[in-house]
C-alpha positions in Angstrom: 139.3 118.3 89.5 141.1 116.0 86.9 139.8 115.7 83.4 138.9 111.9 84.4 136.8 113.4 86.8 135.1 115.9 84.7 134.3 113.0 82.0 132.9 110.8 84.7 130.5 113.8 85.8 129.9 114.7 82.3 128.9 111.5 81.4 126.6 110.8 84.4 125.0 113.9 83.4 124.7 113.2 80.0 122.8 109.8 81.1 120.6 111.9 83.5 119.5 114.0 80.5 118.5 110.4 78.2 116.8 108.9 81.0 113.1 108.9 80.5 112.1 107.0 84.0 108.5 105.2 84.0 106.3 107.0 86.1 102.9 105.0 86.3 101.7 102.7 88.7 102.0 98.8 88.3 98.8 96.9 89.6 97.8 93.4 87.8 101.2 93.1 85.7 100.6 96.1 83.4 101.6 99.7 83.8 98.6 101.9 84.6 97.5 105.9 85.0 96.1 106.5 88.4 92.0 106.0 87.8 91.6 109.6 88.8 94.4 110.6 86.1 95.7 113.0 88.4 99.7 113.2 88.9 102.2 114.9 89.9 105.9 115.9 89.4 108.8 114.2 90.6 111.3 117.0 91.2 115.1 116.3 91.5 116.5 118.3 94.4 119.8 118.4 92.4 118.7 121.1 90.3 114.4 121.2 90.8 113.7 119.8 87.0 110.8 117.5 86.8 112.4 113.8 86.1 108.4 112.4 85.0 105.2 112.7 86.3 104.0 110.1 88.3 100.3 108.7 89.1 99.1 110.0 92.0 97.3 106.7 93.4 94.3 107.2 95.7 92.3 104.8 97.6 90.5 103.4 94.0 93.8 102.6 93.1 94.5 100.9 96.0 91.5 99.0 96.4 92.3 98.1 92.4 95.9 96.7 93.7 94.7 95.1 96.3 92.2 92.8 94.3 94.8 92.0 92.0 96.8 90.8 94.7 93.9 89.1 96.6 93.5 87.6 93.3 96.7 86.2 92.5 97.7 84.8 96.0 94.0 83.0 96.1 95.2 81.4 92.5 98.1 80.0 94.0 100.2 80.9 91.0 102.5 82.3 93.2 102.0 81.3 96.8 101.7 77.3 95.9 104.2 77.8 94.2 107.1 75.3 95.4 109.8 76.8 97.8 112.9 76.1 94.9 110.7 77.9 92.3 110.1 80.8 94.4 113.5 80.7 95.1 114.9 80.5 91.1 112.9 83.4 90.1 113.6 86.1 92.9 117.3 85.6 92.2 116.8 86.1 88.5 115.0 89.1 90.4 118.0 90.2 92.0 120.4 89.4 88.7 118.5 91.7 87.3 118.9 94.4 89.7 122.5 93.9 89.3 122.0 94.0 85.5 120.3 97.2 85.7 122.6 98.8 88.4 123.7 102.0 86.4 119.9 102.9 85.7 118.7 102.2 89.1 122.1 104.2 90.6 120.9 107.0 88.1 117.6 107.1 89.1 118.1 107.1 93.2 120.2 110.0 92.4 118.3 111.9 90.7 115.1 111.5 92.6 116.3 112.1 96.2 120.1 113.4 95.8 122.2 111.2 97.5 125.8 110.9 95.6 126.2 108.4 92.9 128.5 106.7 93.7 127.0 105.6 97.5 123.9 105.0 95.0 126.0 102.2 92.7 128.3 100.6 95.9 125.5 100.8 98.3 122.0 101.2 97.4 121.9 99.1 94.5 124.5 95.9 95.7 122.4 96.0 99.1 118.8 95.9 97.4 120.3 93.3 95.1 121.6 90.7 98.2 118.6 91.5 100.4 116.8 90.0 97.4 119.3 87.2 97.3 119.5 86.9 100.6 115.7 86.4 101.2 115.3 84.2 97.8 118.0 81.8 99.4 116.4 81.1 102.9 113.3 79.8 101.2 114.0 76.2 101.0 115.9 76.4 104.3 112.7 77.5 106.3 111.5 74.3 108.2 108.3 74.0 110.0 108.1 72.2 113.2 106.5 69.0 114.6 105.4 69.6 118.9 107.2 67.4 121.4 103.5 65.6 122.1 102.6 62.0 123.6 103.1 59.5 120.8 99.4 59.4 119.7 99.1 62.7 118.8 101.1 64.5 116.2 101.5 68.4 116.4 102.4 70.1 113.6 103.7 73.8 113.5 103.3 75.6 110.1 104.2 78.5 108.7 102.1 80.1 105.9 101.9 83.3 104.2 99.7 86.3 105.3 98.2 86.4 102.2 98.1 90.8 100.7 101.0 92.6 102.8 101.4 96.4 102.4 104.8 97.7 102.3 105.3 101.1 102.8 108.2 102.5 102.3 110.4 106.1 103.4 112.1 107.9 100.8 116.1 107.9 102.2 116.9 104.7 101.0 114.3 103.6 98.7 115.8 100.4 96.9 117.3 99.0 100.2 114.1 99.6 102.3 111.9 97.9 99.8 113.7 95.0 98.9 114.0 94.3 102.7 110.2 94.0 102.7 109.2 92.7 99.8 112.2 90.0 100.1 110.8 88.0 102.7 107.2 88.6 102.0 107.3 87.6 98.1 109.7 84.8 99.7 107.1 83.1 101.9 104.4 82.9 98.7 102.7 86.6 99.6 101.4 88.7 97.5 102.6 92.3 98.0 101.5 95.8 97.4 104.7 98.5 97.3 103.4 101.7 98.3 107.0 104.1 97.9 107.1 107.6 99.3 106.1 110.4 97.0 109.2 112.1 97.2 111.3 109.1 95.5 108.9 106.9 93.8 111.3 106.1 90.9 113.1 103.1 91.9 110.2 101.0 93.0 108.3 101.4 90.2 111.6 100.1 88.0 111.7 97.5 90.4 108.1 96.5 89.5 109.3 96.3 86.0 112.2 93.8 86.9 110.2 91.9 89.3 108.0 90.9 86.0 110.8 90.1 83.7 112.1 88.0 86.6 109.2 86.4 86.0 107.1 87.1 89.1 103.3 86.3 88.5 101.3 89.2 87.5 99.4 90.6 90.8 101.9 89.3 92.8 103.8 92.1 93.1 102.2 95.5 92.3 103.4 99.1 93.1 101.2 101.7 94.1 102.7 105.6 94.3 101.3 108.1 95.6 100.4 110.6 98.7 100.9 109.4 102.1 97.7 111.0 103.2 95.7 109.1 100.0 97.2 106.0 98.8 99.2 104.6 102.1 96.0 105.7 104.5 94.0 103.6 101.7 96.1 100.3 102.1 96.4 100.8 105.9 92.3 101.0 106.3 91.6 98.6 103.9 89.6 95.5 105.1 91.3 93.0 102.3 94.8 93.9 103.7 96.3 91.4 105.8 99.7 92.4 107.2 101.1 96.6 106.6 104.8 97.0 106.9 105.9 100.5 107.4 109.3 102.5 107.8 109.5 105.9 108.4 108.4 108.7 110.9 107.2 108.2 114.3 104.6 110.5 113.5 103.4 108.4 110.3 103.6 105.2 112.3 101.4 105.7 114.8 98.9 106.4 111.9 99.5 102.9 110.4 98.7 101.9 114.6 95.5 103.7 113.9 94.4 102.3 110.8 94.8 98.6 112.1 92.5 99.0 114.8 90.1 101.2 112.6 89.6 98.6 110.5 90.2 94.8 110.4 93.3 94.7 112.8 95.8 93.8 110.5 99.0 93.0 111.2 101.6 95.8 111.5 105.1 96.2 111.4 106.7 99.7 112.2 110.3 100.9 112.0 110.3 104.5 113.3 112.6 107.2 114.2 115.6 107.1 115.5 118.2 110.0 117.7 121.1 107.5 118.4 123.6 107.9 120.7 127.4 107.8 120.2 129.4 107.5 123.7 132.6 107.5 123.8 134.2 106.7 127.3 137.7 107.8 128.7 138.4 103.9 128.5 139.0 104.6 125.2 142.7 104.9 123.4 141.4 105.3 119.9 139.8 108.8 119.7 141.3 109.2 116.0 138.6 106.1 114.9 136.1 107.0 117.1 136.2 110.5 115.5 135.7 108.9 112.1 133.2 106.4 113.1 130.8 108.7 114.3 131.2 111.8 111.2 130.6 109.0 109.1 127.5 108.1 110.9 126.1 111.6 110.9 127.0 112.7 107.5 126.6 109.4 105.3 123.3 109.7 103.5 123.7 113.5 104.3 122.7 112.4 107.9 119.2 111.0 106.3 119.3 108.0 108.6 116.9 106.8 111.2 120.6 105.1 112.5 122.4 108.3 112.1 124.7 109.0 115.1 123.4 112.2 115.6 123.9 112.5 119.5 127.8 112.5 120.1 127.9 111.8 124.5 131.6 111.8 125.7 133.3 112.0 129.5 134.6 115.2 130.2 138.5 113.8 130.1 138.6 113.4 126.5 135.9 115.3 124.9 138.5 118.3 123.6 140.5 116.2 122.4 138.1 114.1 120.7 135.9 117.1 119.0 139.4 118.5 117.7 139.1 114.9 116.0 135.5 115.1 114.7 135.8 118.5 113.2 138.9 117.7 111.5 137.3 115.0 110.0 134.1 116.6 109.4 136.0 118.8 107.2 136.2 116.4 104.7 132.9 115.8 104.1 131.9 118.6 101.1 128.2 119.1 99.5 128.6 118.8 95.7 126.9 117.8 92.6 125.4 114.3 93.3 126.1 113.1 89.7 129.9 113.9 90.2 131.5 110.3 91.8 134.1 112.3 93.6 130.8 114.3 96.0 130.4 112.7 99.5 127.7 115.0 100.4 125.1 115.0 97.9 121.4 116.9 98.4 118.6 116.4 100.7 115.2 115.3 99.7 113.7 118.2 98.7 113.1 122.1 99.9 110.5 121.6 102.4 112.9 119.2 104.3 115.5 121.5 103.8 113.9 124.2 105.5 113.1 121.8 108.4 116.6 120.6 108.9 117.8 124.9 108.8 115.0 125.6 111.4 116.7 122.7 113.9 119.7 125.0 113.2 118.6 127.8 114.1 116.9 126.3 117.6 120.1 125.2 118.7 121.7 128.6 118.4 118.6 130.2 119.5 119.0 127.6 122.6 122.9 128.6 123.2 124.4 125.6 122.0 127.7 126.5 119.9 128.2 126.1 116.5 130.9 124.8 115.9 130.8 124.1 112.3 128.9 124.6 109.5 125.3 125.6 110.0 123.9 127.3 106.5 124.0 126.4 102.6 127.3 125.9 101.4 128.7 128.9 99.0 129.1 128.1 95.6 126.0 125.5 94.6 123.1 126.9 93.0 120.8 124.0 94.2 118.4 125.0 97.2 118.2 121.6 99.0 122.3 121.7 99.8 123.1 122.3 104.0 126.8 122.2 105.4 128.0 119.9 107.7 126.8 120.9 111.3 128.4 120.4 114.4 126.9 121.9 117.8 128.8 121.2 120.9 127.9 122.4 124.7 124.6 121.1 124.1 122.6 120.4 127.0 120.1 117.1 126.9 116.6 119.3 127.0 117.5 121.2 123.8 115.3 120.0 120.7 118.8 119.5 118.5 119.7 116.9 121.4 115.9 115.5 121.5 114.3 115.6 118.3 114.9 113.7 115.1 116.6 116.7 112.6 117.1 113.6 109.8 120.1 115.5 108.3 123.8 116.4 108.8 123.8 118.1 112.1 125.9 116.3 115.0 125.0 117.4 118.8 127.8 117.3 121.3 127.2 116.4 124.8 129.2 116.2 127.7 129.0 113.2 130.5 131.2 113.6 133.9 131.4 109.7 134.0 130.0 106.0 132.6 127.1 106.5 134.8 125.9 109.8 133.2 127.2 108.6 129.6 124.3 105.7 130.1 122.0 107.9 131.6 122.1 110.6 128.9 122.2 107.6 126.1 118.9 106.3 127.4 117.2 109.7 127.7 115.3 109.5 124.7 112.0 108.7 123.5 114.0 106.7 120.7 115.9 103.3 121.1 116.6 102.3 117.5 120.9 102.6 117.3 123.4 103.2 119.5 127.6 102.7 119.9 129.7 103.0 122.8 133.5 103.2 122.3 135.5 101.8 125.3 138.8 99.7 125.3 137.9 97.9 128.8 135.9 95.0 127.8 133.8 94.5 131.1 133.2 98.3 130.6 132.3 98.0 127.3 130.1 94.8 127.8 128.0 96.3 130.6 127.2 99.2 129.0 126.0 97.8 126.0 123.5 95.5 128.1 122.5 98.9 129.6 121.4 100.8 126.3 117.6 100.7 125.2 118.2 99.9 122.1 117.7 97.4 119.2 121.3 97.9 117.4 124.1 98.5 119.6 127.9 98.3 118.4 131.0 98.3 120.4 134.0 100.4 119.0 132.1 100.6 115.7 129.0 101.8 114.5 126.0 101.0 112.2 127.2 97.6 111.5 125.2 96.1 108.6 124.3 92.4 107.5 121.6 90.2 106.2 122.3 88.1 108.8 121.5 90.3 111.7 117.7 91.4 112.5 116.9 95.6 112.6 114.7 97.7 114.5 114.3 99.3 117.8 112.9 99.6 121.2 110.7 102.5 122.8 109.2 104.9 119.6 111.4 103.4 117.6 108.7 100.8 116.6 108.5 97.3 116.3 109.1 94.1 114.5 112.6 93.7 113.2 114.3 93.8 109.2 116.9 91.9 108.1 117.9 87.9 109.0 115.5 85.2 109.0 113.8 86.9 112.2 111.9 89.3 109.5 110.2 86.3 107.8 107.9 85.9 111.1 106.1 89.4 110.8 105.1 88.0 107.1 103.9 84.8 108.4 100.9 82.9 110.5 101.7 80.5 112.5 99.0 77.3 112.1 99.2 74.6 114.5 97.2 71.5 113.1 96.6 68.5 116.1 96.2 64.7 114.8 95.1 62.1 117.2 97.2 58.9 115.5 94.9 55.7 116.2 
């Protein structure tokens, strides 16, 4: 390591050790202790020091966050509020974001372990223009007039929900909040950020820079907490109009539940993912396919719902190719997340560490071979580090090829030809991403038709734009993220009939 590195890790750490993050919830414009006072610790998997204690909101909280939501949207302060006004003060929002990039970097870091420099060029510029983004379609939204006889005049419109939920997963916590509470605060909703417990941090910053933006007070409130308390809390309650989650499966069938248990509020779900990767003999570049698909199992230490975590290729090139992915694997090293030279920072926290070392251990147990990795790295004190895994000769019924590990292990399977390739692709309860890698373009075309799935790429993979909507098919969920297609799940739709005389 050069001494330029060494002063850039010092100095990040020397940050870490100033930083006194803000740790209580934000309900009505003001920053507030949960009304039970309990709390608890926000531990950095870095090193397990507690960063702050935060408020451990239950359902009074919630019911407190969603009156002062219910409150402000019924004002009008912020939802009759015109379009261009909306739009001024969510990009201050976001210039602010920008503003604060080093802090929020800091903080993502810390609180969930990715590297920091993927926090600074990814998390923070993305939450930033999905803010932006979502701030700048407001005054292009039009409503629509009905093709009707000429005596009657049929207007379309779209208005806000009124108190949305957004509940958010703890991999990407800027990026997955801001592309929620974009187009929601966008439309004139008021919106109630419920982040996970293990990376509540950001979000409540956000709060913070959502009110010096200038964003009413009880338009936008944050509410951390336990899954199990304050997210069950928002998704029963009767005042709740729409609830927005991302995350497990598991946790979203919940949010399924709690709709119809109470006053069947609208519900968006973005689930779990196990996406394939196929890579067909049509192919001639193996070397980029290679480093498409490590990248798409190891970025975010493989804590992706998009993460190519099932590599599928035909017999003919599949030696050749895994010579390819293990060479580039190899360059993908778990460090010190506060050094800007680590690629491969921490996961979440131990008890997902333990999980992710248990899917492992079932794929050796289940005679796949390891052909990489597979155990904590030598040399890191941290507990929450795991190696780069590889698995090849899996077969398709083994949990590592079926089930959603969410960290930086890569199964291997082999297909005999495009027919199988598709078939095993589609074998999956998932359908949220998927790639297929061919150089014949009618090859290439058809199979992408063929995948169940609501992201494909063709000799890429994970391709990312506001532009572009985001979600899946099958348990993957639905409703989509991203590109003016988002703004309908935080919408009604009113059609209002004149007879003209």
């Amino acid at each position: 390591m050069t001494k330029t590195q060494k002063d850039d890790r010092a100095a990040w750490a020397a940050r870490a050790e100033a930083l006194r993050p803000q740790g209580q919830a934000l309900i009505g414009g003001r920053f507030v202790e949960a009304a039970s006072g309990r709390s608890f610790a926000a531990l950095s998997p870095i090193d397990g020091r507690v960063l702050t204690q935060v408020a451990a909101g239950d359902a009074e909280d919630a019911d407190r966050a969603v009156k002062s939501a219910r409150a402000a949207f019924e004002s009008g302060v912020w939802a009759k509020r015109p379009p261009r006004a909306r739009k001024r003060t969510l990009i201050r929002f976001a210039e602010l974001i920008r503003a604060h990039r080093e802090e929020l970097a800091l903080l993502e870091t810390l609180d969930m372990g990715k590297p920091i420099a993927m926090s600074l060029a990814v998390d923070v510029r993305a939450a930033a223009d999905a803010i932006q983004w979502s701030a700048e379609a407001i005054d292009k939204l039009y409503d629509e007039i009905a093709p009707t006889e000429p005596n009657v005049l049929a207007l379309i419109r779209r208005e806000p929900l009124g108190v949305v939920a957004a509940v958010t997963p703890w991999n990407f916590p800027m990026i997955m909040a801001a592309w929620k509470i974009g187009p929601a605060l966008a439309l004139g909703n008021s919106v109630i950020l419920k982040p996970a417990e293990q990376s509540s941090l950001t979000a409540i910053r956000l709060g913070g820079l959502a009110l010096e933006a200038g964003i009413p007070e009880g338009v936008f409130n944050v509410l951390p907490g336990f899954g199990h308390e304050a997210g069950k809390a928002l998704g029963l309650h009767m005042d709740v109009d729409g609830a927005f989650f991302t995350g497990s499966t598991e946790v979203g069938r919940m949010f399924a539940r709690y709709s119809a248990d109470s006053n069947l509020k609208k519900i968006g779900l973005e689930l779990g993912g196990k996406s394939p990767f196929v890579v067909l003999a049509s192919s001639r570049h193996l070397d980029a396919a290679a480093q498409s698909v490590v990248d798409g199992i190891f970025f975010n230490q493989g804590e992706m719902c998009t993460a190519s975590s099932r590599l599928i290729a035909e017999d003919s090139i599949r030696e050749e190719l895994m010579e390819k992915v293990l060479e580039k694997a190899r360059a993908y090293k778990p460090g010190d997340p506060l050094d800007p030279e680590t690629n491969l920072g921490t996961l979440v926290d131990a008890a997902h560490t333990r999980r992710v070392l248990d899917y492992i251990a079932s794929g050796e147990a289940e005679g796949a071979r390891l052909a990489l990795g597979g155990g904590r790295p030598a040399g890191l004190s941290g507990e929450c580090y795991v190696e780069p895994t590889v698995f090849d000769q899996a077969r398709p019924e083994m949990k590592i090829a079926r089930e959603e590990i969410f960290g930086p292990v890569l199964t291997v399977l082999a297909a005999k030809d495009p027919e199988e390739a598709l078939r095993l692709a589609n074998d999956s309860s998932y359908g949220l991403g998927a790639a297929v890698w061919s150089d014949d373009l009618t090859t290439a075309h058809r199979f992408a038709a063929g995948l169940r799935a609501g992201v494909v790429s063709v000799n890429a993979y994970d391709e990312d734009d506001m532009t572009t909507p985001f979600g899946g098919y099958k348990q993957s969920g639905w409703g989509r993220d991203k590109s003016l297609h988002a703004f309908e799940k935080y919408a009604e739709l009113k059609t209002i009939w004149m007879r003209l005389r």
